[in-house]
N, CA, C and O atoms as a Maestro MAE file, in Angstrom:
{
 s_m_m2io_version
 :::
 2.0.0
}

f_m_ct {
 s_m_title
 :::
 protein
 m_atom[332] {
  # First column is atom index #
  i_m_mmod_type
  r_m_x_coord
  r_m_y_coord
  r_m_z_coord
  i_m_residue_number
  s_m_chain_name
  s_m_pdb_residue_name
  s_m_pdb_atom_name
  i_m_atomic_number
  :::
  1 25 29.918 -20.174 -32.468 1 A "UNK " " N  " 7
  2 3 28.684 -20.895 -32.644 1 A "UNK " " CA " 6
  3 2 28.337 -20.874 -34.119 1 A "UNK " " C  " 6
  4 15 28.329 -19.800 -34.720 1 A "UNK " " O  " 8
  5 25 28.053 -21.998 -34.719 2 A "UNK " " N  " 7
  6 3 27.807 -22.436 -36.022 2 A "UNK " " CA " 6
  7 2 26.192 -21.755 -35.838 2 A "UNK " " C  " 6
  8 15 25.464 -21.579 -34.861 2 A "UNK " " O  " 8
  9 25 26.027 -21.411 -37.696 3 A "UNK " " N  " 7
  10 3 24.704 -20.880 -37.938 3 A "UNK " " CA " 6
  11 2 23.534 -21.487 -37.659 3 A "UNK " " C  " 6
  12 15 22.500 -20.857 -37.438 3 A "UNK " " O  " 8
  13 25 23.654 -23.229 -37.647 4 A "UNK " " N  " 7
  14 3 22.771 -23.851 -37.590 4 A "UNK " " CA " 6
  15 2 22.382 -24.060 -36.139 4 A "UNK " " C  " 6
  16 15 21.178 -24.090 -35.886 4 A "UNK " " O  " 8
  17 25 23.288 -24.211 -35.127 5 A "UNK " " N  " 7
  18 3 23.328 -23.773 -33.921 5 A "UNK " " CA " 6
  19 2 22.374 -22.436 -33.247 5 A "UNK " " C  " 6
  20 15 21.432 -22.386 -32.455 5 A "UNK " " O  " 8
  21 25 22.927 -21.722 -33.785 6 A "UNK " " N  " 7
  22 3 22.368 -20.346 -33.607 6 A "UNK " " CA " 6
  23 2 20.795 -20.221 -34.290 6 A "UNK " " C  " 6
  24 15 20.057 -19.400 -33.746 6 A "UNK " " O  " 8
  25 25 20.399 -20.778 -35.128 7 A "UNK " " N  " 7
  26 3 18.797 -20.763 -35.879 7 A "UNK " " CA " 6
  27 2 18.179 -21.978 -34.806 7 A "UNK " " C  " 6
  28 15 17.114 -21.703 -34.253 7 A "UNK " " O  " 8
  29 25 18.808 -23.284 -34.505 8 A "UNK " " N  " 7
  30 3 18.207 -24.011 -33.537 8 A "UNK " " CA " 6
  31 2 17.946 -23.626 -32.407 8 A "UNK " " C  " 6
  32 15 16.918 -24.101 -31.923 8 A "UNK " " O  " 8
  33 25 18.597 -22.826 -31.717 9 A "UNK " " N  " 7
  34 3 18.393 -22.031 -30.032 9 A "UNK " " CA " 6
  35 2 17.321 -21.342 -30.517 9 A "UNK " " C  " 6
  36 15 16.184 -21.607 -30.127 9 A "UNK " " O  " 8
  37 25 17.699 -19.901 -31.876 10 A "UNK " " N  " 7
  38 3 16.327 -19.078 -31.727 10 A "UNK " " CA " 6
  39 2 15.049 -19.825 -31.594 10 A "UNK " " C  " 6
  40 15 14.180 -19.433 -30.816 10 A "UNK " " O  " 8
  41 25 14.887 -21.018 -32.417 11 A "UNK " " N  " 7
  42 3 13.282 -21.334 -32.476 11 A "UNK " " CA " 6
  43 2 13.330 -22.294 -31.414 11 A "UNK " " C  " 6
  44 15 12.566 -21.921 -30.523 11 A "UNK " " O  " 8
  45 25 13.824 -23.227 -31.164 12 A "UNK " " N  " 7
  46 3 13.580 -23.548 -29.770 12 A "UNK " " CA " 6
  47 2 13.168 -22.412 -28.905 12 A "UNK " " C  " 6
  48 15 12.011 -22.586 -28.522 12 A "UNK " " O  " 8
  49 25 13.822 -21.047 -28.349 13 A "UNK " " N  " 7
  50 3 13.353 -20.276 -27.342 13 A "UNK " " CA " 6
  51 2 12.069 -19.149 -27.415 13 A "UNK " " C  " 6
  52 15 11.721 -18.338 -26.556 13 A "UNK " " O  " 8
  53 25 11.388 -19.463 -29.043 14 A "UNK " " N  " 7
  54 3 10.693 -18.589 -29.490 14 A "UNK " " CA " 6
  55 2 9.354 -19.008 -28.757 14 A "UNK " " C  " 6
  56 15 8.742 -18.010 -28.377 14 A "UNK " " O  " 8
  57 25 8.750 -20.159 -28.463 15 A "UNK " " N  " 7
  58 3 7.933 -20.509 -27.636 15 A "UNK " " CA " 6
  59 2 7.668 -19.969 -26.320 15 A "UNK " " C  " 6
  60 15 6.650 -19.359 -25.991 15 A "UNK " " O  " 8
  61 25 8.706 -20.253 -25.567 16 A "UNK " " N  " 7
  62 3 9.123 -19.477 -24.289 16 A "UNK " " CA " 6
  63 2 8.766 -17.737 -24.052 16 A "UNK " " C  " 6
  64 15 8.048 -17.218 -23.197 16 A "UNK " " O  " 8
  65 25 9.571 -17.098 -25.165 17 A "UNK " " N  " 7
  66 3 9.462 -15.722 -25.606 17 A "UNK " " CA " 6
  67 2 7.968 -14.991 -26.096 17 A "UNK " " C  " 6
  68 15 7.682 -13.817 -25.858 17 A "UNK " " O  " 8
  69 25 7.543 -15.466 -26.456 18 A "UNK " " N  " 7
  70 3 6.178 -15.431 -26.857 18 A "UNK " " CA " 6
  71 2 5.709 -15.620 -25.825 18 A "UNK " " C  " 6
  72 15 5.321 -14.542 -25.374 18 A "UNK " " O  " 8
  73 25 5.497 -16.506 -25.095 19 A "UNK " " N  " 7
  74 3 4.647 -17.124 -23.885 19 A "UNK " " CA " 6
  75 2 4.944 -16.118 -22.322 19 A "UNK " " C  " 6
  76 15 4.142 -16.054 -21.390 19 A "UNK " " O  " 8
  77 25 6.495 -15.308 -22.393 20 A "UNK " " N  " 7
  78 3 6.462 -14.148 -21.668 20 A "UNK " " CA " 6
  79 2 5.647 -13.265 -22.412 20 A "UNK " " C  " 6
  80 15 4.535 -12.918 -22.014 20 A "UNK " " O  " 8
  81 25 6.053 -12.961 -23.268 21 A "UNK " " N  " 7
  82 3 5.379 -11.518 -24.067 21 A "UNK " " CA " 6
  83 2 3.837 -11.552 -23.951 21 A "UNK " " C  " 6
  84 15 3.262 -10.499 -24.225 21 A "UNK " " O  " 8
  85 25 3.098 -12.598 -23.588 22 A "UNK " " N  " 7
  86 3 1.609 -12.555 -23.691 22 A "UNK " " CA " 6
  87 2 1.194 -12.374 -22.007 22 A "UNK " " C  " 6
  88 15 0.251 -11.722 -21.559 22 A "UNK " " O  " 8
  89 25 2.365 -13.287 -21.131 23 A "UNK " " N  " 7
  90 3 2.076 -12.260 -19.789 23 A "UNK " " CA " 6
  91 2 2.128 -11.332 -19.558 23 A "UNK " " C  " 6
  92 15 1.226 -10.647 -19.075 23 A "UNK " " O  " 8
  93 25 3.389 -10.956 -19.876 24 A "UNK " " N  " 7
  94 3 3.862 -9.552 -19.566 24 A "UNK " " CA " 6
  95 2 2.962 -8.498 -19.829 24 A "UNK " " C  " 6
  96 15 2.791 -7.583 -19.023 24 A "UNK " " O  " 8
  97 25 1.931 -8.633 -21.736 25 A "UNK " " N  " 7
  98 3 0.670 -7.846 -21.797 25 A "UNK " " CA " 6
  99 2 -0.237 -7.857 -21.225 25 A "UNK " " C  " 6
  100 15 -0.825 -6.807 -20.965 25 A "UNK " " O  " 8
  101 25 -0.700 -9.117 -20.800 26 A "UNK " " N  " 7
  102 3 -1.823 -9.391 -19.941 26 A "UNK " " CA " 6
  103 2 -1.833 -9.042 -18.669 26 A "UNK " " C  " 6
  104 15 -2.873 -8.840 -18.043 26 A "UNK " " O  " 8
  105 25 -0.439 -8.925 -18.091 27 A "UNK " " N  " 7
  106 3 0.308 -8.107 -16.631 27 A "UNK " " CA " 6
  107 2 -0.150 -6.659 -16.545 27 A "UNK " " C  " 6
  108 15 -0.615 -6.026 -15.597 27 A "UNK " " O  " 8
  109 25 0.142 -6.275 -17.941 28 A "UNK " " N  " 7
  110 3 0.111 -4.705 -17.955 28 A "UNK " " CA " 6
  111 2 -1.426 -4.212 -18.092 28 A "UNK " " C  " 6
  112 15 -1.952 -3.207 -17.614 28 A "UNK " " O  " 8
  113 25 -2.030 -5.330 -18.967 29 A "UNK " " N  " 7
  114 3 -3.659 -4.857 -19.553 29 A "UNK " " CA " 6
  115 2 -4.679 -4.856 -18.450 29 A "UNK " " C  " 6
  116 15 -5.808 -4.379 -18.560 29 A "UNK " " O  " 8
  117 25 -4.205 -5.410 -17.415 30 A "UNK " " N  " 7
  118 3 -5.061 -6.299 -15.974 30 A "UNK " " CA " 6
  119 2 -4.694 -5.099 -15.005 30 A "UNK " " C  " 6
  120 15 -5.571 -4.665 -14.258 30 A "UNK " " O  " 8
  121 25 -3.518 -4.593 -14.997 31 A "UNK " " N  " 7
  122 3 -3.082 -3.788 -13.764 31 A "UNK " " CA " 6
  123 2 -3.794 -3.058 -13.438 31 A "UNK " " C  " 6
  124 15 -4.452 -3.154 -12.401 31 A "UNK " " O  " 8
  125 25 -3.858 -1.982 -14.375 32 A "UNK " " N  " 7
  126 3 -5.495 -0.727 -14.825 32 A "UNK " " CA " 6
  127 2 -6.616 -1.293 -13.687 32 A "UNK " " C  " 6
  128 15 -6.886 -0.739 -12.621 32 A "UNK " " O  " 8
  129 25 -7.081 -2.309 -14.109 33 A "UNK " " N  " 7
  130 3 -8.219 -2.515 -13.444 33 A "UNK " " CA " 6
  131 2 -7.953 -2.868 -12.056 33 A "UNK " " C  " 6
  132 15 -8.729 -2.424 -11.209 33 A "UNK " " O  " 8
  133 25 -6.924 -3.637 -11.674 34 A "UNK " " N  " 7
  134 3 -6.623 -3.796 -10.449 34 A "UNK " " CA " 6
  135 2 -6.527 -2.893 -9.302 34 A "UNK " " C  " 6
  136 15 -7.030 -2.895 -8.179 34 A "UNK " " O  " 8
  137 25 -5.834 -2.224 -9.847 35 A "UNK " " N  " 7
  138 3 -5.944 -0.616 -10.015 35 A "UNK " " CA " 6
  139 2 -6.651 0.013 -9.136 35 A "UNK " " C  " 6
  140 15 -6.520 0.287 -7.943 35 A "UNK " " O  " 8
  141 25 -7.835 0.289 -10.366 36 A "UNK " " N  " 7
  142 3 -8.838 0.951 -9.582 36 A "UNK " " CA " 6
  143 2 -9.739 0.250 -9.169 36 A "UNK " " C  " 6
  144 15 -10.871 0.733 -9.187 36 A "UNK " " O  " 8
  145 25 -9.544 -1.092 -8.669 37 A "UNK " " N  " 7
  146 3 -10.532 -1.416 -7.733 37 A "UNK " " CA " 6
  147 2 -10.333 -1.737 -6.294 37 A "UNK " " C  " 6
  148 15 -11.100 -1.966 -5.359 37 A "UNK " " O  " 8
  149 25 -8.722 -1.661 -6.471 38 A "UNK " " N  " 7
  150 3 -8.211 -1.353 -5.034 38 A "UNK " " CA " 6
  151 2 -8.102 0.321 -4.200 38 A "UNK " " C  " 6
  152 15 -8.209 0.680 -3.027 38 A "UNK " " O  " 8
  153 25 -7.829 1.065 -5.555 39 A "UNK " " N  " 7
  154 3 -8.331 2.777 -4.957 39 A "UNK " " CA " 6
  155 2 -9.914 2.914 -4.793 39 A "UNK " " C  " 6
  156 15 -10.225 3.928 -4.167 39 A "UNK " " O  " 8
  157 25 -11.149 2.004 -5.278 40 A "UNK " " N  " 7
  158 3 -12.744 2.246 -4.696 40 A "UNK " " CA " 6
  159 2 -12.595 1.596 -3.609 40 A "UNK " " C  " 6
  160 15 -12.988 2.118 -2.566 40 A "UNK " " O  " 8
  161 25 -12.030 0.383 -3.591 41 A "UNK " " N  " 7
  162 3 -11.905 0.034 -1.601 41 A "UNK " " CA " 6
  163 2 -11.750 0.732 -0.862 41 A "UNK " " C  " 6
  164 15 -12.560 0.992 0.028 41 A "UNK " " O  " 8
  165 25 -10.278 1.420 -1.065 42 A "UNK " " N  " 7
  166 3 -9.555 1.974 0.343 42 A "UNK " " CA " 6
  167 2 -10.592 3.539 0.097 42 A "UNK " " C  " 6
  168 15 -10.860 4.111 1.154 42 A "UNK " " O  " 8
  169 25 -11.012 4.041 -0.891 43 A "UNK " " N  " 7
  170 3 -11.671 4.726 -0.456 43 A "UNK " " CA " 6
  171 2 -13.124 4.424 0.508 43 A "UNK " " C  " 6
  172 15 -13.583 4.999 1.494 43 A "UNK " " O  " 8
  173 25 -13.356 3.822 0.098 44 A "UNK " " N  " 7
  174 3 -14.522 3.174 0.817 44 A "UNK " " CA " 6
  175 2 -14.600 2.907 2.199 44 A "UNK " " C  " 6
  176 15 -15.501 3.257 2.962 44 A "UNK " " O  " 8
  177 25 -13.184 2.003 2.566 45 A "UNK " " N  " 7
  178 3 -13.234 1.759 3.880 45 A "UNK " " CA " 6
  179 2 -12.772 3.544 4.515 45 A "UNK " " C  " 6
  180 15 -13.224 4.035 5.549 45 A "UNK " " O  " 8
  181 25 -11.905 4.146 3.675 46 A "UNK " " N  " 7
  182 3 -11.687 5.204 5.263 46 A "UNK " " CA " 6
  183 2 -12.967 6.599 4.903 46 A "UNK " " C  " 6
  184 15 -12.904 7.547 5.685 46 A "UNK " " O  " 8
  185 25 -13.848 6.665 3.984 47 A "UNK " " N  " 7
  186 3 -14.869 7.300 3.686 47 A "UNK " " CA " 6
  187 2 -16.346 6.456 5.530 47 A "UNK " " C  " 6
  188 15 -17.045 6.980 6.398 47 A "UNK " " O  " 8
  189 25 -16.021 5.138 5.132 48 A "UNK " " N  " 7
  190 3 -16.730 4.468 5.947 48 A "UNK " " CA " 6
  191 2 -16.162 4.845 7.794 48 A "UNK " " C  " 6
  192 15 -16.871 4.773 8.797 48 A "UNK " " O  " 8
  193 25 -15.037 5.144 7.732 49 A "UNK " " N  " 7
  194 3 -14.197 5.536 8.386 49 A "UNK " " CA " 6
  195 2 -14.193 7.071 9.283 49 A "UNK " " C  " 6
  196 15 -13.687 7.430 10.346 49 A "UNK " " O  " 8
  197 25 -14.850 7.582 8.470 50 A "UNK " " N  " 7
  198 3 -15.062 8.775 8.597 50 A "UNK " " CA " 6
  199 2 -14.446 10.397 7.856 50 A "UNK " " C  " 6
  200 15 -14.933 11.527 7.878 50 A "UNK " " O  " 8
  201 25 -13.359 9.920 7.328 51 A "UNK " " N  " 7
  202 3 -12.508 10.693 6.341 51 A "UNK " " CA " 6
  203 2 -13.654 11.076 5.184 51 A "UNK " " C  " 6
  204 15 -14.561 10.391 4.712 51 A "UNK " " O  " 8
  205 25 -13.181 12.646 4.888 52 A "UNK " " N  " 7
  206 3 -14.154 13.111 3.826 52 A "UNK " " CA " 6
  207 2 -14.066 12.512 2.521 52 A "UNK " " C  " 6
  208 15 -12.975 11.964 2.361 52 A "UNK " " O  " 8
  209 25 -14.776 12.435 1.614 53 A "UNK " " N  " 7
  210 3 -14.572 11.925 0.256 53 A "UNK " " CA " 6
  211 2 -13.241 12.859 -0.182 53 A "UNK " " C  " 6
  212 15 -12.166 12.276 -0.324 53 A "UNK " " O  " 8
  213 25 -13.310 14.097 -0.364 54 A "UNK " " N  " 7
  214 3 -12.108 14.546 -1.041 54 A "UNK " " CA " 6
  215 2 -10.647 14.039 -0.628 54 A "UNK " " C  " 6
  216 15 -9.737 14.008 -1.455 54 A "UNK " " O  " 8
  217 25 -10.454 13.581 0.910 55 A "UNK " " N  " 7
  218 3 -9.109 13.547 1.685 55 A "UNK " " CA " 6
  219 2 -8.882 12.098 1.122 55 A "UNK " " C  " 6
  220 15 -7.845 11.638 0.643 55 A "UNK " " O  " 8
  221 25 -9.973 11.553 1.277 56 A "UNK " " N  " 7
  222 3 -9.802 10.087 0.650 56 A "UNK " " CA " 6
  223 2 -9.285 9.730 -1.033 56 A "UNK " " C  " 6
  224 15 -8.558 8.804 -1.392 56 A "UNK " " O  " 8
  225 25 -9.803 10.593 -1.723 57 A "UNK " " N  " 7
  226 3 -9.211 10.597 -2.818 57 A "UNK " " CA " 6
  227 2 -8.195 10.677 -3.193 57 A "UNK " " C  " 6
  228 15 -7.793 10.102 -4.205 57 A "UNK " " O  " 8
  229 25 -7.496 11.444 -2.440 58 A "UNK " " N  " 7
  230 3 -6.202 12.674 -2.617 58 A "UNK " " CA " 6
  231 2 -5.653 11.363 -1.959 58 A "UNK " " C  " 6
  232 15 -4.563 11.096 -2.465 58 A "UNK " " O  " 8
  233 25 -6.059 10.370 -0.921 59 A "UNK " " N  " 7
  234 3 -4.574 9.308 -0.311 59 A "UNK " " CA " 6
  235 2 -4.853 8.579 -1.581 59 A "UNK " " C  " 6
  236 15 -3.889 8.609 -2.345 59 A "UNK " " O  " 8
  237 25 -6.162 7.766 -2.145 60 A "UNK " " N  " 7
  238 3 -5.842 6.906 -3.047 60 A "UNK " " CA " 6
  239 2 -5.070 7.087 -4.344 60 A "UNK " " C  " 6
  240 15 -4.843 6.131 -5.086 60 A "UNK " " O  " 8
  241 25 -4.637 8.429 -4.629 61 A "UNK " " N  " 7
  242 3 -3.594 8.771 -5.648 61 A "UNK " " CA " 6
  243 2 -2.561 7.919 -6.026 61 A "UNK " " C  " 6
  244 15 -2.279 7.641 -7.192 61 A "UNK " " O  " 8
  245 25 -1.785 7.351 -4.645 62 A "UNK " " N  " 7
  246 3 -0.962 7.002 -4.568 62 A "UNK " " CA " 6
  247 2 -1.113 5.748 -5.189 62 A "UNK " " C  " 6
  248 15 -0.118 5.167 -5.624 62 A "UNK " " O  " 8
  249 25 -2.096 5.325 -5.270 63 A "UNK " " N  " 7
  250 3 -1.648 4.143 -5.907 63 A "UNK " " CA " 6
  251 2 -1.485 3.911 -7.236 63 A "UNK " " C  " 6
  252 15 -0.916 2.928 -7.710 63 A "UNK " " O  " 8
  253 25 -2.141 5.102 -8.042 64 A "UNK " " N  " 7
  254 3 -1.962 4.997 -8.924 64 A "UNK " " CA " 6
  255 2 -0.371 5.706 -9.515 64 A "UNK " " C  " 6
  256 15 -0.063 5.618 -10.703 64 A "UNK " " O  " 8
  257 25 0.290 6.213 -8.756 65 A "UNK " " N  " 7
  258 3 1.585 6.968 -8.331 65 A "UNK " " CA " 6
  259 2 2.406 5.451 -8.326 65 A "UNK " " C  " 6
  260 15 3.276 5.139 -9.139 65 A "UNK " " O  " 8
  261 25 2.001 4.762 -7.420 66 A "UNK " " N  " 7
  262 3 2.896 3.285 -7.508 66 A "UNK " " CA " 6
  263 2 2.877 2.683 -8.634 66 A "UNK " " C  " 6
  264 15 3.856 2.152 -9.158 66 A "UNK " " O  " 8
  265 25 1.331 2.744 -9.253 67 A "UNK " " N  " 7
  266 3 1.407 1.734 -10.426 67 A "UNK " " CA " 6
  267 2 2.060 2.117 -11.620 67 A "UNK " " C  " 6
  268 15 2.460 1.331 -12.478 67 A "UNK " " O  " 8
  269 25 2.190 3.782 -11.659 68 A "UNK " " N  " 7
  270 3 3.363 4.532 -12.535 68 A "UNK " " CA " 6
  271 2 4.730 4.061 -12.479 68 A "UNK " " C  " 6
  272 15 5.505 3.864 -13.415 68 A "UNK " " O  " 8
  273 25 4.924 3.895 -11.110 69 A "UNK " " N  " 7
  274 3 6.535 3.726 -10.702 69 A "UNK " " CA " 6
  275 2 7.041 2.350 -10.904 69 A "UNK " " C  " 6
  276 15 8.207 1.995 -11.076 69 A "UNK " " O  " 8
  277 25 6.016 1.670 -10.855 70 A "UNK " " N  " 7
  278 3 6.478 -0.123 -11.079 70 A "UNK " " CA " 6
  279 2 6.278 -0.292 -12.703 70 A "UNK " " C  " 6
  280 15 6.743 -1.257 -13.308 70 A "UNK " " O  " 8
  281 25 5.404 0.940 -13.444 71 A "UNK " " N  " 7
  282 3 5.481 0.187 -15.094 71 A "UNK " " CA " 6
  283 2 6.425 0.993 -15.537 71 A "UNK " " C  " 6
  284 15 6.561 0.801 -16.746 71 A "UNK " " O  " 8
  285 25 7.202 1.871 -15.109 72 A "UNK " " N  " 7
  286 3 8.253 2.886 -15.593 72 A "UNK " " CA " 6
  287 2 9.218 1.855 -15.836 72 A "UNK " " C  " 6
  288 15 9.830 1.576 -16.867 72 A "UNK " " O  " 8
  289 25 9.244 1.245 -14.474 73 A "UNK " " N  " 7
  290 3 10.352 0.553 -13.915 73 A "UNK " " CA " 6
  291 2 10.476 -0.282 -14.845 73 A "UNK " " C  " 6
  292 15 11.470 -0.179 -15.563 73 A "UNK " " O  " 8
  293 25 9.684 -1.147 -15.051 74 A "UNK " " N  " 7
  294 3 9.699 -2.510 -15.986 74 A "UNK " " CA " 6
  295 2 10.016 -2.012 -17.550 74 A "UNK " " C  " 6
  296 15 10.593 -2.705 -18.388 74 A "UNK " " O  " 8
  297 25 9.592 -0.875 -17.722 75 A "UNK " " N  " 7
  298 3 9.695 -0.564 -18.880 75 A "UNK " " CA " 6
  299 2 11.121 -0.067 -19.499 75 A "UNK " " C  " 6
  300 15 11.424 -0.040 -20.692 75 A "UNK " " O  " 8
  301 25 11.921 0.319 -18.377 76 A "UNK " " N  " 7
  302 3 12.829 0.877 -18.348 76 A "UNK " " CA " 6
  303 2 14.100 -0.366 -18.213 76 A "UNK " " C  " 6
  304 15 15.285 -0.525 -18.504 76 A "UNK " " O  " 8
  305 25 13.304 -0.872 -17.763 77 A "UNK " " N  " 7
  306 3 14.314 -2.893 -17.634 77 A "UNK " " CA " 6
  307 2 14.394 -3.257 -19.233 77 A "UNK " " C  " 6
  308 15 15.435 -3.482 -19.850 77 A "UNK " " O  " 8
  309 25 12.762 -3.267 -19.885 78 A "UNK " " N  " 7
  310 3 12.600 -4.231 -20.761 78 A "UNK " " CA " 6
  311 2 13.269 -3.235 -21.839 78 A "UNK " " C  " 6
  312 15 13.109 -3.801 -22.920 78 A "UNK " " O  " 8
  313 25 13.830 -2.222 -22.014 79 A "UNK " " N  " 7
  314 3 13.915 -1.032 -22.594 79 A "UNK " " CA " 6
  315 2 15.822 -1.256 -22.656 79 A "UNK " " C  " 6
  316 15 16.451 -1.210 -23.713 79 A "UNK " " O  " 8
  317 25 16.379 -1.460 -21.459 80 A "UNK " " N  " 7
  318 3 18.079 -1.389 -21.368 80 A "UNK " " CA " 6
  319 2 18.496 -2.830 -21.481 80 A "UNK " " C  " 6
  320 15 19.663 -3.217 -21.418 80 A "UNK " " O  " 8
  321 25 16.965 -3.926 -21.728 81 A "UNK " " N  " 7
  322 3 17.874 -4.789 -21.831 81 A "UNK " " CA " 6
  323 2 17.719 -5.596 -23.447 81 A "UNK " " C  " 6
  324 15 17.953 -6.765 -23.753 81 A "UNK " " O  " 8
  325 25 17.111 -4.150 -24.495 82 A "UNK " " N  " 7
  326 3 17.423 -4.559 -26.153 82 A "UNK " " CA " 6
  327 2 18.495 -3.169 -26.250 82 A "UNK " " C  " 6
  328 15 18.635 -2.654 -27.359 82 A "UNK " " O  " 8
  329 25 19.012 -2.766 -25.422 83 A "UNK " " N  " 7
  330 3 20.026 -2.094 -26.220 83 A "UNK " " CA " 6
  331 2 21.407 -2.549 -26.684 83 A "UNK " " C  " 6
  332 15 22.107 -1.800 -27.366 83 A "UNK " " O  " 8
  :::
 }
 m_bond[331] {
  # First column is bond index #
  i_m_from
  i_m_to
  i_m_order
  :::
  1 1 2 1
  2 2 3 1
  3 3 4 2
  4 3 5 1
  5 5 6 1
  6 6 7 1
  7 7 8 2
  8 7 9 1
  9 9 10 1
  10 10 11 1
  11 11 12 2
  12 11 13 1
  13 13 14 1
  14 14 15 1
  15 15 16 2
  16 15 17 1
  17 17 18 1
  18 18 19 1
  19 19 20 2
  20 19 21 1
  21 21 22 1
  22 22 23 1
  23 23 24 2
  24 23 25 1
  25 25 26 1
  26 26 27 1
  27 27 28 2
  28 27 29 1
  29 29 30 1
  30 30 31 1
  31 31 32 2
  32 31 33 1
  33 33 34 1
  34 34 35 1
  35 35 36 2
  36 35 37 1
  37 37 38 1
  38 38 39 1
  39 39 40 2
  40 39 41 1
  41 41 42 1
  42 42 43 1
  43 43 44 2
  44 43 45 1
  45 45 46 1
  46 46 47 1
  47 47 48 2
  48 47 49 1
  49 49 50 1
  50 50 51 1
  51 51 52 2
  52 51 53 1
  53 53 54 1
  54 54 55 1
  55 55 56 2
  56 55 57 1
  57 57 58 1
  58 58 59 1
  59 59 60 2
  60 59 61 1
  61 61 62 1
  62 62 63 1
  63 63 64 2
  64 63 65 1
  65 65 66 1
  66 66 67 1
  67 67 68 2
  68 67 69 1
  69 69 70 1
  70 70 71 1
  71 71 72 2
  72 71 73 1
  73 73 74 1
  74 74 75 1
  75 75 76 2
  76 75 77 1
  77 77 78 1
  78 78 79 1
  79 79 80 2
  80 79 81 1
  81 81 82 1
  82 82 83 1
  83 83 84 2
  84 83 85 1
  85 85 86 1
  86 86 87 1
  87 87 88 2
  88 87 89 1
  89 89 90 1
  90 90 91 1
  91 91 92 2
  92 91 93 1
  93 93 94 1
  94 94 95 1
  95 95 96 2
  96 95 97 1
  97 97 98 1
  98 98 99 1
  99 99 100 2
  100 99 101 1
  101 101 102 1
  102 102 103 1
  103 103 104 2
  104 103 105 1
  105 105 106 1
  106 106 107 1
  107 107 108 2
  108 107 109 1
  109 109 110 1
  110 110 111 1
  111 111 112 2
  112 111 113 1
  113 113 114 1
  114 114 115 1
  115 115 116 2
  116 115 117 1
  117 117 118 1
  118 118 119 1
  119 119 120 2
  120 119 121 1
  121 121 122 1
  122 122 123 1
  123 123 124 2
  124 123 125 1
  125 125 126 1
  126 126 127 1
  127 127 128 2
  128 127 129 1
  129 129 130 1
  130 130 131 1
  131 131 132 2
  132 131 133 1
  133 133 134 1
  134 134 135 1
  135 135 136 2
  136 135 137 1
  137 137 138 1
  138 138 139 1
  139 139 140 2
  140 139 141 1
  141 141 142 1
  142 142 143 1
  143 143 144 2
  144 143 145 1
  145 145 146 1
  146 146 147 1
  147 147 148 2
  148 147 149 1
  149 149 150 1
  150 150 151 1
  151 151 152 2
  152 151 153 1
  153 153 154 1
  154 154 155 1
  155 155 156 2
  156 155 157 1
  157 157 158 1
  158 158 159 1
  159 159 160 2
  160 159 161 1
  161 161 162 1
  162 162 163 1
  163 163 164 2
  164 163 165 1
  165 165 166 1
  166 166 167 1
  167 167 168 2
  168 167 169 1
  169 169 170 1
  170 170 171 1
  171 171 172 2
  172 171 173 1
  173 173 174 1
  174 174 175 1
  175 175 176 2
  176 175 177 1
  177 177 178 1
  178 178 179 1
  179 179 180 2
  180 179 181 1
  181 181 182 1
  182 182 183 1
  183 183 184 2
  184 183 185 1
  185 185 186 1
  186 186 187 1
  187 187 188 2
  188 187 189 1
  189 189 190 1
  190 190 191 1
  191 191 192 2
  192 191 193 1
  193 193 194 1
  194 194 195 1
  195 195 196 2
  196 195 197 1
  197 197 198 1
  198 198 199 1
  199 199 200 2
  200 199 201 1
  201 201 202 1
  202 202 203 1
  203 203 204 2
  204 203 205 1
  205 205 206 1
  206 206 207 1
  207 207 208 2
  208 207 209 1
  209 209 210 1
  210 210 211 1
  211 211 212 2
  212 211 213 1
  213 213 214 1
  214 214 215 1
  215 215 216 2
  216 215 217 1
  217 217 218 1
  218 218 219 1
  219 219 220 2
  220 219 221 1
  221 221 222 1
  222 222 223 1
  223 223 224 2
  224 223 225 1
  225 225 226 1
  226 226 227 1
  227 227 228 2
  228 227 229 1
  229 229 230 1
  230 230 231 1
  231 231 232 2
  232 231 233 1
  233 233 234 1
  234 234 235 1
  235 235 236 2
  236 235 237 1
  237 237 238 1
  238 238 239 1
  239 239 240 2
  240 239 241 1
  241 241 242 1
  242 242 243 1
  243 243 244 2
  244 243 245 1
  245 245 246 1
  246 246 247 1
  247 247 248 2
  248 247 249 1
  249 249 250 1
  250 250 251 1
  251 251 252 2
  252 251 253 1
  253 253 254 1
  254 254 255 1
  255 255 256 2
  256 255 257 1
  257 257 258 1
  258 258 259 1
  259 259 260 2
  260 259 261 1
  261 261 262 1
  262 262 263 1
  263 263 264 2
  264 263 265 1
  265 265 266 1
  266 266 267 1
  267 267 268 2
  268 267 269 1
  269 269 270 1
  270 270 271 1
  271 271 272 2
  272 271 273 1
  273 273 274 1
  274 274 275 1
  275 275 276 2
  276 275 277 1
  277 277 278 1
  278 278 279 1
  279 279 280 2
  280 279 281 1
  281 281 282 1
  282 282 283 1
  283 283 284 2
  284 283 285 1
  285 285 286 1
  286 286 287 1
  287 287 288 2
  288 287 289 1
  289 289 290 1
  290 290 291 1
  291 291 292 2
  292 291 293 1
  293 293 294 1
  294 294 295 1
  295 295 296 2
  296 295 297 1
  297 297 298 1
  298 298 299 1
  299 299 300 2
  300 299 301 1
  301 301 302 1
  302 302 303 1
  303 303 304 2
  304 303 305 1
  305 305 306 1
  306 306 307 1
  307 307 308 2
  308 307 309 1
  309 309 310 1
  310 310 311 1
  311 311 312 2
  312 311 313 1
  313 313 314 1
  314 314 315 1
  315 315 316 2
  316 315 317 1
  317 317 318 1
  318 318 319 1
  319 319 320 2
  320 319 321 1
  321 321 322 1
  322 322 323 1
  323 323 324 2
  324 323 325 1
  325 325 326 1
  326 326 327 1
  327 327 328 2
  328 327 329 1
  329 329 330 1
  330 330 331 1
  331 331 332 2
  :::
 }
}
């Protein structure tokens, strides 16, 4: 592939690239909150439920346990695939 070739693909795909990179932050900056407003629900409903506040807490962990495991994950993608 000729140089000029190769400088035409980069900026052609730099649009594209950029335009992931601002989801992908906005993916990550949003999650947080998503977050925890799905662990005040489920506490809510099984508090409403009858489950003590503490037992309820201790299940909604998990989600924040998931939301560890899915940004590890991605990170660990976006991580092996500039090496």
């Amino acid at each position: 592939m000729s140089d000029g070739k190769l400088v035409t693909a980069v900026v052609k795909s730099t649009p594209n690239l950029v335009r992931l990179s601002l989801d992908l932050s906005w993916t990550y900056l949003t999650l947080d909150w998503h977050v925890h407003k799905a662990r005040q629900a489920f506490e809510k409903q099984l508090i409403s439920q009858g489950m003590s506040k503490t037992d309820a807490q201790q299940l909604s962990l998990f989600y924040i346990n998931i939301k560890n495991s899915i940004t590890n994950t991605v990170k660990q993608g976006l991580a092996g695939a500039f090496r």
